[in-house]
N, C-alpha and C positions, 0 to 999 in steps of 0.2 A: 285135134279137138273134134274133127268131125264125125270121129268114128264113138268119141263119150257119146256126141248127141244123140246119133241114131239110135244109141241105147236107150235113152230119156224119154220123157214125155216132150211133145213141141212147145206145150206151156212150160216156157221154161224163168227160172230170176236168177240172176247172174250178178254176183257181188267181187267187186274189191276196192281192199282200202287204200284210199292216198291218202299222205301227210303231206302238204303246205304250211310251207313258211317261209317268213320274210320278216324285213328289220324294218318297220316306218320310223321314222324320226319328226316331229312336228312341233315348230316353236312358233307359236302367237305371236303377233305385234300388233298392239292397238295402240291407236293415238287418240285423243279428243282437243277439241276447238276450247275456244270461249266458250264460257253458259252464257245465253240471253237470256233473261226473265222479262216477259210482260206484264204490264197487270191488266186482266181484263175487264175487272169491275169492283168498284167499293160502294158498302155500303155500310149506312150508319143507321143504328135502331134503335130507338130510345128501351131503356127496360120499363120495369113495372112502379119505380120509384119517382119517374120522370117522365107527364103529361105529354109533357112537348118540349122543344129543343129551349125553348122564352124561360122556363121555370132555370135555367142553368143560371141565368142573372141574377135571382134572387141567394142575399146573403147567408150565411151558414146553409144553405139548403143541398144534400148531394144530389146530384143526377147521376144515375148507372144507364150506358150504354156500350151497345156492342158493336162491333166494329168488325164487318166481314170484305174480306178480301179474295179474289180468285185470280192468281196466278196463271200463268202458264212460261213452261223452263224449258228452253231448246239448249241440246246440247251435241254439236257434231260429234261423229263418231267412226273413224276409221278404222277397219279391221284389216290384218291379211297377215296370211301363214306362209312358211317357208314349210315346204315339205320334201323332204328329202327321203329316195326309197330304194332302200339295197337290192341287189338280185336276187330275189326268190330260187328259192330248191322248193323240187319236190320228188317223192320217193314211194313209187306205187308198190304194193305188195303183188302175191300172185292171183290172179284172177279164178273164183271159185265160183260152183252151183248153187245155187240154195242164197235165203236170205239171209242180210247180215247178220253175223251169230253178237250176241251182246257181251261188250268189254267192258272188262273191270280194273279199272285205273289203280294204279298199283304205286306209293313213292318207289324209287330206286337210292336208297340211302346206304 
């Protein structure tokens, strides 16, 4: 090879291809807990029909209100993978001058 280079320019780009490959296998296991739920606040709001909470006594009369609640939901959560990883091949071609020339993927059927 040393006798190509002295032919060449010293700026020189030098390409070649490997193929890698390998088999990963990867199966999830997740588990979860109990859910807690808190509740962190309630509140009650008269609507537009309903002065104040006193009119609710008076007969035939509706009262509309609303009724907010805010939550908060824990829920543990375990994860973890089993990963299992075959021996890798790899299969280099022959090392050439110049940059890499562009491949055109081709099925083989």
């Amino acid at each position: 090879m040393s006798e190509q280079f002295e032919k060449r320019k010293k700026d020189l780009v030098v390409n070649q291809l490997i193929k890698a490959q390998t088999q990963v296998c990867v199966k999830p296991e997740c588990k979860h807990g109990e859910p807690k739920v808190f509740c962190i606040d309630t509140k009650i709001k008269p609507g537009c029909e309903c002065v104040d909470m006193s009119d609710y006594r008076k007969a035939g009369e509706k009262c509309v209100f609303t009724i907010t609640q805010l939550f908060c939901v824990e829920v543990p959560v375990s994860l973890d993978f089993d990963i299992d990883i075959n021996e890798g091949i790899a299969c280099c071609g022959k090392p050439e001058f110049g940059p890499c020339k562009k491949c055109i993927e081709t099925d083989e059927k």
